[in-house]
C-alpha positions as CSV (number, residue, x, y, z in Angstrom):
1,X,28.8,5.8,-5.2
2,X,27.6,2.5,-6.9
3,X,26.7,-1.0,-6.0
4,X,29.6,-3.2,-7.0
5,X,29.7,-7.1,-8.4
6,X,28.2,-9.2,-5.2
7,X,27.0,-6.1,-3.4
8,X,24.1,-7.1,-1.2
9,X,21.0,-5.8,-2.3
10,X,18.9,-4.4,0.8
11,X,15.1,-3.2,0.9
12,X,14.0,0.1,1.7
13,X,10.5,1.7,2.2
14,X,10.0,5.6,1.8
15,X,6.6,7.5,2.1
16,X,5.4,10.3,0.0
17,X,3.2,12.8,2.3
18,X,0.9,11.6,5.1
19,X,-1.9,11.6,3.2
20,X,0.2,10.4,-0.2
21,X,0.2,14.0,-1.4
22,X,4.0,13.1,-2.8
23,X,2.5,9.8,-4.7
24,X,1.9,10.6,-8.2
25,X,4.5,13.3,-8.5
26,X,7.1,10.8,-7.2
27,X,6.0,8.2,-10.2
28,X,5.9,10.3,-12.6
29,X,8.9,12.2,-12.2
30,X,10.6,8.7,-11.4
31,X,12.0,9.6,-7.7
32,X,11.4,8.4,-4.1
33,X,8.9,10.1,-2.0
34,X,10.5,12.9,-0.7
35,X,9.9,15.0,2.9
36,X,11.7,16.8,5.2
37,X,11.6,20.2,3.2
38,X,13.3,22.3,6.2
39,X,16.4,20.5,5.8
40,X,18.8,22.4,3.4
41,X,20.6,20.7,0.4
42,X,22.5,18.0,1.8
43,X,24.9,17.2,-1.5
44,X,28.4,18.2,0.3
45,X,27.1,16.8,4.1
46,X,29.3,13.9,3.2
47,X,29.9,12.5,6.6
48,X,26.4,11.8,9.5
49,X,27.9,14.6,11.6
50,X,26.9,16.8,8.9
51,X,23.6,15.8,8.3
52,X,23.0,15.5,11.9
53,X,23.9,19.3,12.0
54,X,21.7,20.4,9.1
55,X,18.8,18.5,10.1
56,X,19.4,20.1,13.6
57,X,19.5,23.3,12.0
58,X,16.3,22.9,10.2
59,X,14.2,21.5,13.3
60,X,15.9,23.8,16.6
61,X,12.7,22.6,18.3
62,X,12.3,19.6,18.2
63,X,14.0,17.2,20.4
64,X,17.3,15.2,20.7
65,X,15.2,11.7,20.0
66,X,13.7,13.4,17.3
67,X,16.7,15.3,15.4
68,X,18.2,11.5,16.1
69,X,15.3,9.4,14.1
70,X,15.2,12.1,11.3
71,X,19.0,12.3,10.9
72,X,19.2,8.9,10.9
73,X,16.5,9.1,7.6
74,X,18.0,11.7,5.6
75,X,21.5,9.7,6.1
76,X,19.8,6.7,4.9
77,X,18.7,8.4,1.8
78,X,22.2,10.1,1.5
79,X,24.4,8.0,2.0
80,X,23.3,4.3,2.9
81,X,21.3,3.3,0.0
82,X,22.3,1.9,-3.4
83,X,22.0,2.1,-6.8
84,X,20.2,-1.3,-7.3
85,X,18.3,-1.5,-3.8
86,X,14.9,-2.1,-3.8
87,X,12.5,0.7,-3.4
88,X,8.7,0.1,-2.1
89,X,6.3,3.2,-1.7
90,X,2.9,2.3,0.4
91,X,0.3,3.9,-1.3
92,X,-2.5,6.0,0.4
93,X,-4.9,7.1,-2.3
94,X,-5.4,3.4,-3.3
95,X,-4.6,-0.5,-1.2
96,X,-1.6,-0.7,-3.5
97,X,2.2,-0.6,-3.0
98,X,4.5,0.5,-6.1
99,X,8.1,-1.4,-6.0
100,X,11.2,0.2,-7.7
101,X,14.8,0.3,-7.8
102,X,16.9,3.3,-6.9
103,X,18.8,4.1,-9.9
104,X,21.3,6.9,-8.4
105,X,22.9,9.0,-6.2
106,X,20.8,11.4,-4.0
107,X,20.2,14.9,-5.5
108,X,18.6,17.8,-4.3
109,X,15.7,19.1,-6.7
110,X,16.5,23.3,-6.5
111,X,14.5,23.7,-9.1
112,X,11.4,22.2,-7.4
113,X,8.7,25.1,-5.9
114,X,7.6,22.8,-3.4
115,X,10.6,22.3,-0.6
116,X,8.9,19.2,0.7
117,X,10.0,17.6,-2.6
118,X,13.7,18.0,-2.9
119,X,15.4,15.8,-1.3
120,X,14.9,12.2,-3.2
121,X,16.9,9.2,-5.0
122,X,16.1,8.7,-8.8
123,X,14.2,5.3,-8.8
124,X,12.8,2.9,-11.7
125,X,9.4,2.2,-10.5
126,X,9.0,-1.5,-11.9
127,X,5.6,-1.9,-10.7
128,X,3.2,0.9,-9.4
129,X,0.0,-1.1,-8.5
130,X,0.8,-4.4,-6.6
131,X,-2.4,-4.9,-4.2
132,X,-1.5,-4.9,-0.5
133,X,-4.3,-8.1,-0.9
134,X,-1.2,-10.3,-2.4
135,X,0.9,-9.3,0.3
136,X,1.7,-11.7,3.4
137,X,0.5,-9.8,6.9
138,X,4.3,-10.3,8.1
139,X,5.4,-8.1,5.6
140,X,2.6,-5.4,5.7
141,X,3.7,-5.2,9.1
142,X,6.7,-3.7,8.1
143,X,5.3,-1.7,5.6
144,X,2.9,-0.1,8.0
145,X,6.2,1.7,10.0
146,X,5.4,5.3,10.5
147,X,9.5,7.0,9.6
148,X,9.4,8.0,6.1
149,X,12.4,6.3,5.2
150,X,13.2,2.7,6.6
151,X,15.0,-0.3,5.6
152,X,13.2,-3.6,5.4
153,X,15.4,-6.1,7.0
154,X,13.2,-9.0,8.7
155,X,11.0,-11.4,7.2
156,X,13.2,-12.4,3.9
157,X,11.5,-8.8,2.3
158,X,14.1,-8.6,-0.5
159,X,13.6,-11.8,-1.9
160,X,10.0,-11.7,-1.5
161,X,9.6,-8.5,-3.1
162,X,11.7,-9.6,-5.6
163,X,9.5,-12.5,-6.6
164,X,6.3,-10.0,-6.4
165,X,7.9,-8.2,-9.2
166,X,8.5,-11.4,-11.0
167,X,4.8,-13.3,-10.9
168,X,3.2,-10.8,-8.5
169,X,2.6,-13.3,-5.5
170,X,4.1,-13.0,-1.7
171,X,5.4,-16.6,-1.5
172,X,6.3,-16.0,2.6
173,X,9.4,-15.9,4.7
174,X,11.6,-18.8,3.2
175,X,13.3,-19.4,6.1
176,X,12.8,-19.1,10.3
177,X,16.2,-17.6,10.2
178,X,15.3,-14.7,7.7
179,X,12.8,-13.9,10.3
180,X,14.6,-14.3,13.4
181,X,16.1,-11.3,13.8
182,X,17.4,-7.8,11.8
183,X,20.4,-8.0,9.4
184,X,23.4,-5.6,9.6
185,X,22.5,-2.5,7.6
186,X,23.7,-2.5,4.3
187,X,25.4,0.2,2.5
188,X,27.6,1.9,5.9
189,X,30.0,4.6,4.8
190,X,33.4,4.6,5.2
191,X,32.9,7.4,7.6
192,X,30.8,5.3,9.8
193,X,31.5,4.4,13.2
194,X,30.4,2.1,16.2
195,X,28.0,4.4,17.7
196,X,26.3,4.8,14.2
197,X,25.0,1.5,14.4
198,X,22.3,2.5,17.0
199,X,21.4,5.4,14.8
200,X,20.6,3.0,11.4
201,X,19.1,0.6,14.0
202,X,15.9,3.5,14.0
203,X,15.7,3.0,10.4
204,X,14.6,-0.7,11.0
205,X,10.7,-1.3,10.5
206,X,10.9,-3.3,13.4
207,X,12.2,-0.8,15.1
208,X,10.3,2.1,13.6
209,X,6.1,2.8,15.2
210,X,3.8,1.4,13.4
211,X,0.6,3.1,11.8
212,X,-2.0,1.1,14.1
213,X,-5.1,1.9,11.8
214,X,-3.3,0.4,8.7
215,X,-2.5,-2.5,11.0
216,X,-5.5,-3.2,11.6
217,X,-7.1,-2.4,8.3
218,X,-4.9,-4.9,6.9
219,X,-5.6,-7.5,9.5
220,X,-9.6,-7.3,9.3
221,X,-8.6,-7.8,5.1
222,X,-6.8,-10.6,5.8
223,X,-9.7,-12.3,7.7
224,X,-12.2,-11.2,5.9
225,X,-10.7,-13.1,2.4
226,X,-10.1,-16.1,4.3
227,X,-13.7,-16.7,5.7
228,X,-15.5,-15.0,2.4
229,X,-13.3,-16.3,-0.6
230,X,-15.2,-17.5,-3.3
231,X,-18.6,-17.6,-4.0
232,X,-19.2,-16.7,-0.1
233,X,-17.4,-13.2,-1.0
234,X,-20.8,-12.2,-3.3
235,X,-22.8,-13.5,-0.5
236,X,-21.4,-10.9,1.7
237,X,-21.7,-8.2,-0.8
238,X,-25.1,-8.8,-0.8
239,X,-25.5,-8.9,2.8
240,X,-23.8,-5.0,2.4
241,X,-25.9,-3.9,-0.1
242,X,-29.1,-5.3,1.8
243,X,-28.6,-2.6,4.3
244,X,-29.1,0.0,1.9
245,X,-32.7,-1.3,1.1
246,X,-31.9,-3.5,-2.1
247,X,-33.3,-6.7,-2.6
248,X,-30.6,-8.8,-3.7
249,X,-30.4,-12.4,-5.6
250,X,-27.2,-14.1,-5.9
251,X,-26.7,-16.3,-8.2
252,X,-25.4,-19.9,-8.0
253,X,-22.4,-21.0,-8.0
254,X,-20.5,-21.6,-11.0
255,X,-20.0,-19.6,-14.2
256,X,-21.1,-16.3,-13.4
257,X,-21.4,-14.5,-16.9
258,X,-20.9,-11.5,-16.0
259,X,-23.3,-11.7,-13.0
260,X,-22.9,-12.3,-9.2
261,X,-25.6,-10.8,-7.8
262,X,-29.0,-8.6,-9.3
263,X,-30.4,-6.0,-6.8
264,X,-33.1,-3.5,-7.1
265,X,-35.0,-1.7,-4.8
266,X,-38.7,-2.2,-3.7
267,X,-40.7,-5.0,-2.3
268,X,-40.0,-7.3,-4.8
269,X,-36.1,-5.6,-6.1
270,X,-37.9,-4.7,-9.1
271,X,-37.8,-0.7,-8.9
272,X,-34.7,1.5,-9.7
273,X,-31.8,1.4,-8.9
274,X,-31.4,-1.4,-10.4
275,X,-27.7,-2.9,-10.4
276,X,-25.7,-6.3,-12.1
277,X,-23.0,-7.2,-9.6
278,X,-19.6,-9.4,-10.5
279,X,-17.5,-10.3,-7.9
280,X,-14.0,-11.3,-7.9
281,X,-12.4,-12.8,-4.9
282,X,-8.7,-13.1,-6.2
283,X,-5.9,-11.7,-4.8
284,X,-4.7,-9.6,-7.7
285,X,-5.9,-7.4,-9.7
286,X,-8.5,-8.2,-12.7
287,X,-8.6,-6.6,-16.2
288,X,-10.7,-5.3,-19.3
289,X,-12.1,-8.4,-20.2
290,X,-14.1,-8.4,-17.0
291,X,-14.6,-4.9,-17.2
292,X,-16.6,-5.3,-20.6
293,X,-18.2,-8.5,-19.5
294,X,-20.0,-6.4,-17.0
295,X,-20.6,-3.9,-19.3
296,X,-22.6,-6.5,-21.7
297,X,-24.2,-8.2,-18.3
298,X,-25.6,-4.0,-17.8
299,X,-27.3,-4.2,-21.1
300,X,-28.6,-7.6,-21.0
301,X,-30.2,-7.5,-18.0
302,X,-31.5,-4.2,-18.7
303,X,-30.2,-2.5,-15.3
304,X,-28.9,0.9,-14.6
305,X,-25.8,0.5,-13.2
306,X,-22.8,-2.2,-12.6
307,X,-21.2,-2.5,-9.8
308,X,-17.8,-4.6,-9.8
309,X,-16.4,-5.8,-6.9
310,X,-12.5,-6.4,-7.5
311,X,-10.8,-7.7,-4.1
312,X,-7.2,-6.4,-5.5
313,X,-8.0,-3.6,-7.6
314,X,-8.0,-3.6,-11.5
315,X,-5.1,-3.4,-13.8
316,X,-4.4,0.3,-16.0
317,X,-5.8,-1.1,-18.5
318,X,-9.3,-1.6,-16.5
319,X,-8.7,1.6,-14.3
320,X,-8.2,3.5,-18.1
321,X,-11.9,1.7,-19.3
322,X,-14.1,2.5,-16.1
323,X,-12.9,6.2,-16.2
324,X,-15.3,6.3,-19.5
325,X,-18.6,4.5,-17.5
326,X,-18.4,6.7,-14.5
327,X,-22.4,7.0,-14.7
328,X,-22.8,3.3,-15.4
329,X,-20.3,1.2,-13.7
330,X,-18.8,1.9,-9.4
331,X,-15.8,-0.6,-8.4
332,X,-15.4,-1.5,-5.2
333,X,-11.9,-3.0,-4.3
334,X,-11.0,-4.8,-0.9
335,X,-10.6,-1.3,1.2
336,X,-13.6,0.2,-0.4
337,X,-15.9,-3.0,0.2
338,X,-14.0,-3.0,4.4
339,X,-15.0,0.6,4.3
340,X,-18.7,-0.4,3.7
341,X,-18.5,-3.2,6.0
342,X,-17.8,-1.2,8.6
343,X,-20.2,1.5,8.0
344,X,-22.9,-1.2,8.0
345,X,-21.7,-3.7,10.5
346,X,-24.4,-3.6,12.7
347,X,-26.7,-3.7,10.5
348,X,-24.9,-7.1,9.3
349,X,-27.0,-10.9,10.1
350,X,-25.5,-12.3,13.0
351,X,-23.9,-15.0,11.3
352,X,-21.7,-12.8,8.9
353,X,-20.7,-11.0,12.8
354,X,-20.0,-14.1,13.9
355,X,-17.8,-15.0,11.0
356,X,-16.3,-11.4,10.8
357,X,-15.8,-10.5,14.6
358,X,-14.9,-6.4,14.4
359,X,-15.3,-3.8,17.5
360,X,-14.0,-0.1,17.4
361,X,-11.5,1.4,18.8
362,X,-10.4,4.7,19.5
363,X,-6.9,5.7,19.2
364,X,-4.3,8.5,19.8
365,X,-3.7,9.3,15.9
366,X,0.3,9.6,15.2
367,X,1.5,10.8,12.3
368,X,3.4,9.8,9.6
369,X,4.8,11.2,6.6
């Protein structure tokens, strides 16, 4: 199996453990996320009959819907995709998204203790820390799908993902017609017949349930950027932090050296802790540079602690040069600063509510994996 010259290159999306326990053993070892570690090696199920049967086999409760959707998976990464597709893996320890390529055939890891992480696809990962800020909320729609293993068809996702790898922005759907509907699935066997389609049409996104919570999560980001960017973004920081008893001074706009906001505690925010704050309001991640200028803001200013507030994330690079301040410096990214929003949100001035309109609610949790 192979992708040949003017192959169509499709889009896929696999997840690596409901609560990402799959992620970093999946980048390291350079394959897709795994799952479905009842199912028995699936090498010489050549045909979807087969697979049908030994997913079947593994799952003698569950029912008919059910065997359907996961067959329909595990064919998908048997058979369907490509050498050359695109491979995206949502990330759950961290707001990122890691984009690959599959690089091979399916194999079945027997020497692997853990049967949850057998079955998988070699894959490239080109890019393992894209922020789910510089994604598009169209397309974070379809990456919020609860199967495991889908295909991204709608929404022009190939070529956009393709130009995220390139200069790491989401330039949108290029077309109405790239959004209008799903594409044929790429990649069908020879053994495939008419009644197959309706089984690869469950490994659609749009097709697929959607993890509600991420949803949302993603749509209360997406808001929140487009009220607070900018300046306004340390004014809301500061609003967060003022529920926690600092006082808080932010500083003009303009060149920031280093410096965002100053909080201490006390009547006057002169007592300990007290804390230098940058914030950064773009949409990817920042780097060392920033890291160290908030270092050198720590010293001057003669406070205890930094904290930096990076909307999407920090590069390795960064990541590698906090893990040595872990008593000095605390980053906040955008999920981290959402998480304290919403801890605090009453506690929030009416006019950031106002701008930021959030209620709760309660919902039957599904489960992906």
């Amino acid at each position: 199996m192979g992708t040949d010259e003017g192959d169509t290159m499709t889009a896929w999306m696999v997840r690596a453990g409901k609560s990402g326990e799959r992620e970093q053993w999946a980048l390291e070892r350079g394959v897709s996320g795994a799952g479905f570690g009842e199912v028995a090696d699936l090498t010489e199920a050549r045909t979807r009959e087969r697979v049908h049967g030994a997913v079947a086999a593994a799952y003698p409760k569950d029912k008919p819907t059910a065997i359907r959707n996961f067959a329909a998976q595990m064919w998908a990464l048997r058979d369907r995709m490509r050498k050359g597709d695109l491979l995206t893996m949502p990330l759950k320890l961290t707001p990122q998204i890691a984009i690959g390529k599959i690089s091979g055939d399916y194999a079945y890891l027997s020497d692997e203790p853990d049967p949850s992480r057998r079955h998988v696809r070699p894959v490239e990962w080109l890019v393992t820390d894209v922020p789910r800020s510089v994604i598009k909320q169209d397309l974070l729609y379809s990456l919020g799908a609860f199967s495991t293993i889908c295909q991204i068809s709608r929404n022009d996702a190939e070529a956009r993902l393709n130009t995220i790898l390139k200069d790491g922005s989401d330039p949108g759907s290029r077309t109405a017609i790239a959004a209008s509907g799903p594409r044929p699935p790429a990649g069908r066997s020879n053994a495939s017949t008419e009644s197959d389609a309706t089984d690869d049409d469950v490994l659609d996104t749009e097709q697929a349930g959607v993890d509600v919570g991420r949803y949302a999560a993603d749509a209360i980001m997406a808001r929140t950027i487009e009220t607070f960017a900018g300046h306004r973004l340390a004014e809301l920081v500061a609003a967060v932090l003022e529920t926690e008893g600092f006082r808080c001074q932010v500083m003009p706009e303009g060149p920031d050296k280093g410096v965002d906001i100053i909080a201490g505690k006390g009547l006057l925010g002169l007592e300990s802790p007290k804390v230098v704050v940058q914030v950064k309001s773009e949409a990817g991640p920042v780097g060392s540079p920033i890291v160290q200028q908030l270092q050198g803001a720590i010293t001057m200013h003669q406070a205890d602690h930094g904290l930096l507030v990076a909307w999407g994330g920090v590069t390795k690079p960064a990541k590698d040069l906090l893990s040595t301040q872990r008593f000095a410096i605390r980053i906040w990214d955008s999920e981290a600063l959402l998480d304290e929003i919403k801890k605090h949100y009453s506690e929030l001035p009416d006019a950031i509510r106002a701008d930021l309109p959030l209620t709760q609610v309660w919902s039957l949790a599904e489960e992906a994996g």
